[in-house]
DOTORMI-576923 format. One line per 2 residues: their letters; for each residue x, y negated, z of N, C-alpha, C, O. Coordinates in steps of 0.02 Angstrom, whole numbers, plus 32768, in hexadecimal, padded with zeros to 4 digits. Layout:
BEGIN
a> X,Y,Z,X,Y,Z,X,Y,Z,X,Y,Z  ...;
end
This chain:
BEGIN
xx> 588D,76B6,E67D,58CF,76D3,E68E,58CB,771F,E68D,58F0,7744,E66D  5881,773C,E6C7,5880,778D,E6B4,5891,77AF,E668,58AF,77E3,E65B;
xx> 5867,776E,E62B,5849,7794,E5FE,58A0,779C,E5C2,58A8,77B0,E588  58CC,7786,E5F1,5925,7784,E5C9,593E,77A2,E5D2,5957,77C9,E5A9;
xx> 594B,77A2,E627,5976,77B6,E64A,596A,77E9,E677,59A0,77FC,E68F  5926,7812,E694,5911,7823,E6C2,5913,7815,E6FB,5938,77EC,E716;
xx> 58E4,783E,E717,58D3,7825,E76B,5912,77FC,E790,5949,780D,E77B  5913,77CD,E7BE,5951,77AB,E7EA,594B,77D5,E81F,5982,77CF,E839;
xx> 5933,77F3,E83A,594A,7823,E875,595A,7867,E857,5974,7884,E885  5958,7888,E82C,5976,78C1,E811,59BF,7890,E804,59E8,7895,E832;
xx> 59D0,7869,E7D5,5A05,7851,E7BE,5A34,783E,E806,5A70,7849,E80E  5A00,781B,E83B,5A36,781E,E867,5A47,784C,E89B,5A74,7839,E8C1;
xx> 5A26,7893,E8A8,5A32,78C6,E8A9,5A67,78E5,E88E,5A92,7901,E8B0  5A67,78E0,E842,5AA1,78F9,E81C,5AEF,78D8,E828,5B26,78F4,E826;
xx> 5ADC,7894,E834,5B19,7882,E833,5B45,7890,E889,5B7F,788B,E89E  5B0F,789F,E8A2,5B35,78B6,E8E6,5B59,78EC,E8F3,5B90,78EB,E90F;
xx> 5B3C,791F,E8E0,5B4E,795D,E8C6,5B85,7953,E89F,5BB8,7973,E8AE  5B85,7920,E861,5BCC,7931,E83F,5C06,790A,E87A,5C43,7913,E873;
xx> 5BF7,78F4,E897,5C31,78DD,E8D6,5C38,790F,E900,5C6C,7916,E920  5C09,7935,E905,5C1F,7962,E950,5C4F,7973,E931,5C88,7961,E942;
xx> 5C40,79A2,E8F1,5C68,79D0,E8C3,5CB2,79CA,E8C7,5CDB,79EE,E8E3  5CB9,798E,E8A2,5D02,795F,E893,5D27,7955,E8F2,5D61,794A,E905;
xx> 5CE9,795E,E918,5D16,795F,E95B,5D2C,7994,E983,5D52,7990,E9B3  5D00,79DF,E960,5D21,7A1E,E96B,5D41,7A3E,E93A,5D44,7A7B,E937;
xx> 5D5C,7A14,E90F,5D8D,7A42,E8E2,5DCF,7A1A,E900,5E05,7A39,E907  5DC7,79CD,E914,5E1B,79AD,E930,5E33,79EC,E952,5E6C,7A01,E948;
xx> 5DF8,7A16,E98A,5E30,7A5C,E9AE,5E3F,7A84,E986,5E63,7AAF,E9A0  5E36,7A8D,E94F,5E39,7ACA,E935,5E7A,7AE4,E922,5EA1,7AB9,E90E;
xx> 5E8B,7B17,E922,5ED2,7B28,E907,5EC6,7B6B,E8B8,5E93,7B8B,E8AE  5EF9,7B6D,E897,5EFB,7BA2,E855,5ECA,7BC9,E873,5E90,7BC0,E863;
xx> 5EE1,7C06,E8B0,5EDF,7C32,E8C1,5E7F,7C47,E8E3,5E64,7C78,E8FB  5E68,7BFA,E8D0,5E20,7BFB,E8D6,5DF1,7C10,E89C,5DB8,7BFA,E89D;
xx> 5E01,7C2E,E878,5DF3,7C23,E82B,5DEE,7C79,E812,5E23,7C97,E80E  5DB9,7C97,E804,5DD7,7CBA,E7D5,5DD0,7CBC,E7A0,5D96,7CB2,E78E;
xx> 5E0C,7CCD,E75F,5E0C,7CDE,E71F,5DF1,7D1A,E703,5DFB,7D54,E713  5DBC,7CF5,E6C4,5D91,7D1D,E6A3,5D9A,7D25,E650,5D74,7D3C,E626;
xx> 5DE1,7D07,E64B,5DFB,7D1C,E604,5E21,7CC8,E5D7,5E27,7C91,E5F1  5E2F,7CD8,E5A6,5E52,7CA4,E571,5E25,7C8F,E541,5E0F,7CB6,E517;
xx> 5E12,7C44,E542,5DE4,7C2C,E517,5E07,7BF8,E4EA,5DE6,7BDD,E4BE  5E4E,7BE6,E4F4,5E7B,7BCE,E4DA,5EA7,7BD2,E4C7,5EB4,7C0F,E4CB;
xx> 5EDF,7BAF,E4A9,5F15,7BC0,E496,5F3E,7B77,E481,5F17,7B50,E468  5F77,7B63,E485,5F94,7B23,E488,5FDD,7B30,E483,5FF9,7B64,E496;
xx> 5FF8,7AFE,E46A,604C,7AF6,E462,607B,7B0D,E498,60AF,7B2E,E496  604E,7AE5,E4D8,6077,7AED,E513,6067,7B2F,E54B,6086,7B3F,E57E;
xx> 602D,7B4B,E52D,6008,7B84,E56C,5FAE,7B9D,E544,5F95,7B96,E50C  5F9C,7BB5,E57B,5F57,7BC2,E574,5F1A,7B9B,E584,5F27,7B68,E5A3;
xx> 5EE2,7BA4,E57A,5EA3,7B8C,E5A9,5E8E,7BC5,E5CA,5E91,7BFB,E5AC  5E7E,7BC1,E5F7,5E3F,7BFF,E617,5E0A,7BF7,E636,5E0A,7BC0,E652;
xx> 5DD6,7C19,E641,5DA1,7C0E,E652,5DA7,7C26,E691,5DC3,7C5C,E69A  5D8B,7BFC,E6CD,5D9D,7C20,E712,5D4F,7C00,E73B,5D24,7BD4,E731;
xx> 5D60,7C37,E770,5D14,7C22,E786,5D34,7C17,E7DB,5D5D,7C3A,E7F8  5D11,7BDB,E7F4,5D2E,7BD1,E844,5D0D,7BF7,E873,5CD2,7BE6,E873;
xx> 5D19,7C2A,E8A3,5D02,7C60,E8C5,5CD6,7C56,E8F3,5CAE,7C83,E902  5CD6,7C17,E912,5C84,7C12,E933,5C51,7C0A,E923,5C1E,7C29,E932;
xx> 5C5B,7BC5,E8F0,5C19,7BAD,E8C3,5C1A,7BE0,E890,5BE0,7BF1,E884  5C41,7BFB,E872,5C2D,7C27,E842,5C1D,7BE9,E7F2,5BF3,7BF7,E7C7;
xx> 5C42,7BB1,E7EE,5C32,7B82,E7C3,5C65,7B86,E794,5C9C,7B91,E7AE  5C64,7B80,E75A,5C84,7B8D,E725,5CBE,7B57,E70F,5CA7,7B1F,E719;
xx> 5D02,7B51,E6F5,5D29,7B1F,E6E3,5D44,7B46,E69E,5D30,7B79,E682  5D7F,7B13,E68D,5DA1,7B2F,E665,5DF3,7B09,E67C,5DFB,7AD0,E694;
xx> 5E27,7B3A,E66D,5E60,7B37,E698,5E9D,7B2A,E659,5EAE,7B53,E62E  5EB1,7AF3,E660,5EEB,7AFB,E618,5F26,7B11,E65B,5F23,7B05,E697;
xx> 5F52,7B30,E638,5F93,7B63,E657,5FD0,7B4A,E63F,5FDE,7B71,E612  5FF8,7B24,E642,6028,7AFF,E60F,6074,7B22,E62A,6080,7B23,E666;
xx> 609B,7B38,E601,60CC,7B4A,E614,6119,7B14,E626,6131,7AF5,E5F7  6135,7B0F,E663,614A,7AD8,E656,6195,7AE3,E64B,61BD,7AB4,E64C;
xx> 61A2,7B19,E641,61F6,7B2F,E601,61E0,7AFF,E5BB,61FB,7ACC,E5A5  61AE,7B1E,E5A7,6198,7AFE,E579,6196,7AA7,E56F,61B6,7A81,E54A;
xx> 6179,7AA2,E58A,616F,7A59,E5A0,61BC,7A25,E585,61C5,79F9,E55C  61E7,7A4C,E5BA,6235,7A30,E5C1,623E,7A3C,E593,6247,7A07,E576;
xx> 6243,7A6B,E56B,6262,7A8A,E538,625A,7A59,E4EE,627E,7A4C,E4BE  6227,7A4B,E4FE,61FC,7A0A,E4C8,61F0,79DC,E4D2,61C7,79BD,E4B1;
xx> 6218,79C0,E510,6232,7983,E52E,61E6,7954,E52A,61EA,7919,E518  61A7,7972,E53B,6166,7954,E540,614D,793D,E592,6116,792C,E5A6;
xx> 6186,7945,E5B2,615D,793A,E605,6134,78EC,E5F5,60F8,78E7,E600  615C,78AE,E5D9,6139,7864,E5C8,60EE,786E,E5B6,60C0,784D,E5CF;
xx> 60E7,78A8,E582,60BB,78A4,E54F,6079,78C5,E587,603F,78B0,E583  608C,78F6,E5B6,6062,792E,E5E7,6045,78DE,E60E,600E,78C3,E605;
xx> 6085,78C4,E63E,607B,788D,E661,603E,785F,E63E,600A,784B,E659  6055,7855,E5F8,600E,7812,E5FA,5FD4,7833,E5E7,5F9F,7815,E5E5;
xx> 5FDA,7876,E5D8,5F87,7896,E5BF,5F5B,7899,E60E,5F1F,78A0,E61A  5F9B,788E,E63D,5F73,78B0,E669,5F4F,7870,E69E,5F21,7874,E6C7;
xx> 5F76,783B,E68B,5F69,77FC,E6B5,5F2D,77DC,E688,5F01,77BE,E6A7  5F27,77E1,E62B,5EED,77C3,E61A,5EBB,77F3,E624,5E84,77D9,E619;
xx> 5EB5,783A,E636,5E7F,7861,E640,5E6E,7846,E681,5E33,7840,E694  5E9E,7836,E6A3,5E82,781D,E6EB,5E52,77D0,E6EC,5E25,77C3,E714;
xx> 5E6F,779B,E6AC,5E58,7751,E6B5,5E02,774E,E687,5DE1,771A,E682  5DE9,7798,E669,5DB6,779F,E63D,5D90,77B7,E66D,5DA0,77DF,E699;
xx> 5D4B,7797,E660,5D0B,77A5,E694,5CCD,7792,E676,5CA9,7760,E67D  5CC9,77D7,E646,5C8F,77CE,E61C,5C73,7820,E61C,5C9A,784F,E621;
xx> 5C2F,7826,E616,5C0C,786A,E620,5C25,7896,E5D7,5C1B,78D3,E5D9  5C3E,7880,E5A5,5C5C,788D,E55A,5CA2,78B9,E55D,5CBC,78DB,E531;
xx> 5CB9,78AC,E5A4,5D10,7890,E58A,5D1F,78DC,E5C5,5D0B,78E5,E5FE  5D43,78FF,E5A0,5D48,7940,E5DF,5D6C,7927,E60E,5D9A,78FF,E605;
xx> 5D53,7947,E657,5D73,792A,E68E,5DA6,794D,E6AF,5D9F,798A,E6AF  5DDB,7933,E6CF,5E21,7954,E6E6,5E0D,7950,E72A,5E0C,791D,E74D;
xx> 5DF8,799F,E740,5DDA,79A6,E798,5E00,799C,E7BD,5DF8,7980,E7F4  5E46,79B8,E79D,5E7F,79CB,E7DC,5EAD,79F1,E7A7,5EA4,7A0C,E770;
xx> 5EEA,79E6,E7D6,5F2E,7A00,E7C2,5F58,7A15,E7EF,5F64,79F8,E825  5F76,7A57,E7D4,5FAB,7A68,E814,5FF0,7A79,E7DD,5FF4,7A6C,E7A1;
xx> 6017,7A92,E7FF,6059,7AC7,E7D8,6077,7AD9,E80E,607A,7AB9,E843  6094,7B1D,E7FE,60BD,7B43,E808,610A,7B30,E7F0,611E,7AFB,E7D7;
xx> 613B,7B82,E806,616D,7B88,E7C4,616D,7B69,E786,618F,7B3D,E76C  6135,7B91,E771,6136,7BB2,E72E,6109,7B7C,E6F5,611B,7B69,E6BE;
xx> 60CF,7B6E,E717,6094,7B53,E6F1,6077,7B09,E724,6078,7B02,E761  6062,7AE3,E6F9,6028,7AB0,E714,5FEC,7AC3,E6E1,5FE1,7AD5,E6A7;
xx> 5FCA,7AB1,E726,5F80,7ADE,E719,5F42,7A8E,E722,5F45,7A71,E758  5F1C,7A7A,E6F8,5EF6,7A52,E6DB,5EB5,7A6F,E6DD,5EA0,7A97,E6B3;
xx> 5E8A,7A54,E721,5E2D,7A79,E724,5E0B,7A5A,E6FB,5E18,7A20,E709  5DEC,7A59,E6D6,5DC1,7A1F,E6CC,5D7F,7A56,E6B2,5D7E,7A93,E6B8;
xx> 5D44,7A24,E691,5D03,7A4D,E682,5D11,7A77,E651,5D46,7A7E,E634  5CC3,7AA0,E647,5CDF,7AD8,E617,5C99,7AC0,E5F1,5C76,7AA1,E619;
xx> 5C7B,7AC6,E5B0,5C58,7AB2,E576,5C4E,7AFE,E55E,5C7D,7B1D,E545  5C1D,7B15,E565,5BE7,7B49,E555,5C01,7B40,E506,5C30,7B63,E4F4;
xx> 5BE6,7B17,E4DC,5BC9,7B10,E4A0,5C0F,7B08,E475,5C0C,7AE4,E443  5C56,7B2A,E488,5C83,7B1B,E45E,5C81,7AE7,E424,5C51,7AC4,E417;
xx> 5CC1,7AE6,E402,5CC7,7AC5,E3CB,5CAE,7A98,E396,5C93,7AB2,E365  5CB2,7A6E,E397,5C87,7A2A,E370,5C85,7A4D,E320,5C56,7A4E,E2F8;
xx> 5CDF,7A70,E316,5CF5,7A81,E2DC,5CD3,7AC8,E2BF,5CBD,7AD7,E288  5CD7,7AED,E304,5CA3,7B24,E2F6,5C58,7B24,E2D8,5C42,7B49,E2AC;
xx> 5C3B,7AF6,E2F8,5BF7,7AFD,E2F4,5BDF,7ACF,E292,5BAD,7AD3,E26F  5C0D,7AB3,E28A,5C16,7A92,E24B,5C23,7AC0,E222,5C05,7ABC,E1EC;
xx> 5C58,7B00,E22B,5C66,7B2E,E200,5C13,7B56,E1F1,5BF0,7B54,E1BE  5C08,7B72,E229,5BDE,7B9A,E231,5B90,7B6E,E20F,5B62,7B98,E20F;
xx> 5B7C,7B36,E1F9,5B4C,7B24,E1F7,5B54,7B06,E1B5,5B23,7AF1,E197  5B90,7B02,E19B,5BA3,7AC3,E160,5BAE,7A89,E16C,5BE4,7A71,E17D;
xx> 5B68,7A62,E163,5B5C,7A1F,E17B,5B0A,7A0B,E1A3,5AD1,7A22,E19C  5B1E,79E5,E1C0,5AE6,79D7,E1E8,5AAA,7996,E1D9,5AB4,795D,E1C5;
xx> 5A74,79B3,E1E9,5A3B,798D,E1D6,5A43,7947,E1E9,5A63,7946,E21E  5A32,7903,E1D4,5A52,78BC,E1DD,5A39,78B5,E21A,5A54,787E,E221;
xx> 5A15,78BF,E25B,59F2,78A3,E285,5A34,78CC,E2A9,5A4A,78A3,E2D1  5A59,7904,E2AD,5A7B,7935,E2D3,5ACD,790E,E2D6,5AF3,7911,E306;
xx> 5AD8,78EA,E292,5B1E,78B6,E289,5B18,7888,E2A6,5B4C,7874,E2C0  5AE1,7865,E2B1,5AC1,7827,E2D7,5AD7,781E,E309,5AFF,77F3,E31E;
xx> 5AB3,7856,E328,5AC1,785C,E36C,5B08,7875,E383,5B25,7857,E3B0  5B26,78B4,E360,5B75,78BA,E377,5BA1,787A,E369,5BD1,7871,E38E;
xx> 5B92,7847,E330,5BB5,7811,E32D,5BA9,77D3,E35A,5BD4,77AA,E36A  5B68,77D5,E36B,5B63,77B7,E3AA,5B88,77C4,E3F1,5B9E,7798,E416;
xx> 5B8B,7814,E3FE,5BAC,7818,E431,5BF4,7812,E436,5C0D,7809,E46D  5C22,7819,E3F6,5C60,77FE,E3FA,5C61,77C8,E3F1,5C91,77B6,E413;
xx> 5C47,7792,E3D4,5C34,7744,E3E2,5C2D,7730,E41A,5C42,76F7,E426  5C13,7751,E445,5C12,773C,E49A,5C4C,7756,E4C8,5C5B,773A,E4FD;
xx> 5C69,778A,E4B3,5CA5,779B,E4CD,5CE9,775D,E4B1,5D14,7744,E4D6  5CE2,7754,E476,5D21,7728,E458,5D12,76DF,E46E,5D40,76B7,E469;
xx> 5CDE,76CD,E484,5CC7,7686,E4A5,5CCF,7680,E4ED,5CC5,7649,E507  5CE0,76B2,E511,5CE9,76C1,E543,5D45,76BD,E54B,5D6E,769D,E56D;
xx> 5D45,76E8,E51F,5DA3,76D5,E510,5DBB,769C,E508,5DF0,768C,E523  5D91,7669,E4D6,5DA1,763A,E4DC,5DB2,7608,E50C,5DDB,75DE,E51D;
xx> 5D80,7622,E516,5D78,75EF,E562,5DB5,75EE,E592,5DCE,75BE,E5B0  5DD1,764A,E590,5DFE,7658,E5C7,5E4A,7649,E59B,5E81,7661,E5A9;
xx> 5E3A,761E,E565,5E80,7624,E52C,5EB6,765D,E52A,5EF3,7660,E52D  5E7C,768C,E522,5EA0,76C0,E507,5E8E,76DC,E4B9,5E56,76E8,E4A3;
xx> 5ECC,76E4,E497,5EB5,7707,E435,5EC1,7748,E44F,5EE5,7761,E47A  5E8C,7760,E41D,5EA7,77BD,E436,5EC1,77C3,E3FE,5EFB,77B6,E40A;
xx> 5EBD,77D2,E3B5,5EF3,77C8,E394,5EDA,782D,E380,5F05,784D,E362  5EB4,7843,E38A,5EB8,788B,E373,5E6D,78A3,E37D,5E59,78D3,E39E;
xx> 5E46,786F,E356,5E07,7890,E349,5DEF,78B6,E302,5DF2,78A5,E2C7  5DD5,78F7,E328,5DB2,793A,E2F4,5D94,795A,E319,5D9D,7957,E355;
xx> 5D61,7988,E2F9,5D4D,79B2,E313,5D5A,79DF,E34B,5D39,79E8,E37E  5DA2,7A04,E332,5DB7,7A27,E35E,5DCC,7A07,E3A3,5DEB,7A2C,E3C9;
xx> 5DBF,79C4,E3B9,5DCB,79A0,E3E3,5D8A,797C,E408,5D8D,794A,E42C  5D4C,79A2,E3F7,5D0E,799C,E407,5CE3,79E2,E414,5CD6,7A0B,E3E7;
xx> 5CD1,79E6,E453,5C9E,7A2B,E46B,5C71,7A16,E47C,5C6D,79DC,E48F  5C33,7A4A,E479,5BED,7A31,E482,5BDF,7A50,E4C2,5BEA,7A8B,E4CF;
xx> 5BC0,7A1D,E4F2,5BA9,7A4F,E537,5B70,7A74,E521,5B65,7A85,E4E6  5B3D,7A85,E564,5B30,7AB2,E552,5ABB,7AAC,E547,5A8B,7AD1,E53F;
xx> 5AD4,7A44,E551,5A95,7A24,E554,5AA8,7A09,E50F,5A87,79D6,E501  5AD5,7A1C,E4DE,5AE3,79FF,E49C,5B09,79BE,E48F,5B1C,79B4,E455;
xx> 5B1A,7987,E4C9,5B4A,795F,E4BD,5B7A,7971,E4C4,5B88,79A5,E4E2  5BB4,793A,E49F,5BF5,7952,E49A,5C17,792F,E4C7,5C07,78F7,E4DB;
xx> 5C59,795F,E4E0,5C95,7935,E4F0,5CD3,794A,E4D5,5CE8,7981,E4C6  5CEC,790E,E4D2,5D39,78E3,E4CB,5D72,7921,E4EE,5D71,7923,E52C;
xx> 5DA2,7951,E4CC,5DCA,7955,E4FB,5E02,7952,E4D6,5E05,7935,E4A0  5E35,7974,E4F3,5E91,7967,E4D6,5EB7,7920,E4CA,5EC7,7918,E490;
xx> 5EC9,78E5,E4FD,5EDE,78C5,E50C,5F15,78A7,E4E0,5F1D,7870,E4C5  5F44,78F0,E4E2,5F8E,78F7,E4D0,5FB3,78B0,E4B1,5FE6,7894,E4C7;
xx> 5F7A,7897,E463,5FA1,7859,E436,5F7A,7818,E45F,5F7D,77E3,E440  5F62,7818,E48A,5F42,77E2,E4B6,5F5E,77AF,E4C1,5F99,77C2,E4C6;
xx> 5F5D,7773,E4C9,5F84,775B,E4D0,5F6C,7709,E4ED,5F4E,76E6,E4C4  5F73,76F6,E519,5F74,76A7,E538,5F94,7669,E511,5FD0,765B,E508;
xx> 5F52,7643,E4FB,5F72,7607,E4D4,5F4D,75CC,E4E2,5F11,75C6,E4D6  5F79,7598,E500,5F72,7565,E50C,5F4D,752C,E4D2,5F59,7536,E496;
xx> 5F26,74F7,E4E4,5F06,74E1,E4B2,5F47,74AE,E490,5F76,748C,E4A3  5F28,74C1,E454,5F7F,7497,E41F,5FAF,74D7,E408,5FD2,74D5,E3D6;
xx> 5FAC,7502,E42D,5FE6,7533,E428,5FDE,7557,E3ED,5FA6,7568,E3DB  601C,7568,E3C5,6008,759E,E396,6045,75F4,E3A9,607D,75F5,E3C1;
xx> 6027,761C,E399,603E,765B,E397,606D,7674,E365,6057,7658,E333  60A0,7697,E351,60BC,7695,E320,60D1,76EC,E320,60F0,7711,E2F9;
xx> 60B4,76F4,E357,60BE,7756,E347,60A9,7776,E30D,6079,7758,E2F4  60BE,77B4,E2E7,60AB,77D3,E2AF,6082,7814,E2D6,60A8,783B,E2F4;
xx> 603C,7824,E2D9,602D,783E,E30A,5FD9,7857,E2DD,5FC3,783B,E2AB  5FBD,7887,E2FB,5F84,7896,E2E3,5F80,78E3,E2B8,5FA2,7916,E2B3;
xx> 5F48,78CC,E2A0,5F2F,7920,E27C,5F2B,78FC,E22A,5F0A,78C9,E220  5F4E,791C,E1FB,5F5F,7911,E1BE,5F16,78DF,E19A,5F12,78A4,E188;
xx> 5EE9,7911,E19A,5EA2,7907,E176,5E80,78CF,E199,5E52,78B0,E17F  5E9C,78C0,E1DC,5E6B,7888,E1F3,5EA2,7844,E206,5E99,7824,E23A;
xx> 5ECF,7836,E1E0,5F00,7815,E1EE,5EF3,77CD,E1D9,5EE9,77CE,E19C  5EEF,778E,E1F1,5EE7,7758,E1C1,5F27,774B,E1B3,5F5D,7760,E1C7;
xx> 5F06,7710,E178,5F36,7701,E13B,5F78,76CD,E165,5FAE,76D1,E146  5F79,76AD,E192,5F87,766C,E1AD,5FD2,76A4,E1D0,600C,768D,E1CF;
xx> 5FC3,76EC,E1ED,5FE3,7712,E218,6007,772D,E1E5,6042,7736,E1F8  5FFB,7744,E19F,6021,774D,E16A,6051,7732,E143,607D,774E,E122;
xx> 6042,76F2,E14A,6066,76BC,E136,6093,76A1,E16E,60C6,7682,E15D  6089,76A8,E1A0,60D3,769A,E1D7,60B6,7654,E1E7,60E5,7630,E1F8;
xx> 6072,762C,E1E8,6083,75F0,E1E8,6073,75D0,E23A,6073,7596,E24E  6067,760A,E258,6045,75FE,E2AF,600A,75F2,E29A,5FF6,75D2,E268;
xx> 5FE4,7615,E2D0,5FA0,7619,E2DB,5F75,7608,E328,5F93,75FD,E35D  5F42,7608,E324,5F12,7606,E367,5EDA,7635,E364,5ED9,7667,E341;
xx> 5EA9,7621,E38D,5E68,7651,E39C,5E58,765B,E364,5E3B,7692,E364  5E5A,763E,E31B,5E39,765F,E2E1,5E37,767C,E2C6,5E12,7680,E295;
xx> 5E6B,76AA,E2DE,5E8C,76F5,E2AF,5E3A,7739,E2D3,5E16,7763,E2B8  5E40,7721,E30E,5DF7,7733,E31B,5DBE,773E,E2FB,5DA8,7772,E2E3;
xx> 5DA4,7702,E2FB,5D69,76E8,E2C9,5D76,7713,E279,5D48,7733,E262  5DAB,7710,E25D,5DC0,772D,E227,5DB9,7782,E242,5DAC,77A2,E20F;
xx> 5DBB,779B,E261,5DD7,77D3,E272,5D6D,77F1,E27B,5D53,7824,E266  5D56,77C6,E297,5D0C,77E9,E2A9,5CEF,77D2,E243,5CC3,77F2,E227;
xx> 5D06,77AE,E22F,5CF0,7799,E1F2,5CF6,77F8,E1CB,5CCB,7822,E1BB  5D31,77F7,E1C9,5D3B,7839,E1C0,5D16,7860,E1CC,5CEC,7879,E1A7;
xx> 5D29,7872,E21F,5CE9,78AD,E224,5CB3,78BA,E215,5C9E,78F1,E203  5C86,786B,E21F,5C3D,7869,E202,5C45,7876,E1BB,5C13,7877,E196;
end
């Protein structure tokens, strides 16, 4: 078990710690936080990088404007990104710490990923040595088996929808085309990123989890 997974008292160490955590951010309010700049940019608002003022521990903060929001008649679409980020519980899949709003904005904590862009690091390198695809296709294979499980299609896999931490695995983030499907059910939304679109979603004929599978076919 050590020689997989490491030590069981470090691991259960760690996992205690990630509970305290998750049980001192429930107090937390915006105004605990400070902002250290824009590492994003999105339809509805920004991301930012903010750091929480006691621990001094790092997040990343999406900022969503909610004129906007109304304006683009997306509150449904905000609502279920935000309830399947909540039903996903996998070390892959970025996690939603906490949420507040104001006026103006709802504000979305979740982790922050050192190692940017799946899409970046592909630009910057070309292509990657086969043992390096292996393994990134492995780790979205365990994220989308995990979905399965929770019958959810995400429906908008690419690169730019994959960051590398900062121990080199990836996670899963941007929710948005997510979507909950019952077993039997098919989907019939026109939805996705052009280049990674399957054929079944092109053709109008309803689909399931396999637009997925098609979609990492792609990437790899």
């Amino acid at each position: 078990f050590e020689q997989y997974c490491g030590n069981l008292t470090q691991l259960l160490q760690v996992a205690i710690k990630k509970s305290e955590e998750e049980t001192k951010l429930v107090q937390l309010e915006r105004e605990d936080f400070f902002e250290k700049g824009i590492i994003g940019r999105g339809s509805f608002g920004s991301v930012r990088l903010v750091q929480e003022k006691i621990s001094k521990k790092w997040y990343a903060m999406k900022c969503l404007i909610k004129k906007d929001i109304v304006n683009k008649n997306h509150q449904k679409n905000l609502k279920q990104e935000i309830q399947i980020m909540n039903l996903l519980e996998h070390e892959m899949v970025i996690r939603l710490k906490k949420k507040w709003q104001d006026e103006r904005f709802i504000y979305l904590l979740t982790d922050v990923c050192s190692g940017g862009e799946l899409y970046d690091e592909m630009k910057k390198h070309g292509k990657f040595e086969e043992s390096r695809c292996k393994f990134y296709a492995a780790c979205i294979v365990s994220v989308l088996a995990h979905m399965r499980e929770r019958k959810i299609v995400y429906r908008d896999l690419k690169p730019e929808n994959v960051l590398i931490t900062s121990d080199g695995y990836l996670k899963l983030i941007d929710f948005g085309f997510a979507k909950k499907l019952e077993v039997g059910e098919k989907a019939h939304s026109f939805c996705g990123t052009p280049d990674y679109i399957a054929p079944e979603v092109l053709l109008n004929e309803g689909y399931n989890y396999c637009v997925d599978i098609w979609g990492l076919g792609v990437l790899v």
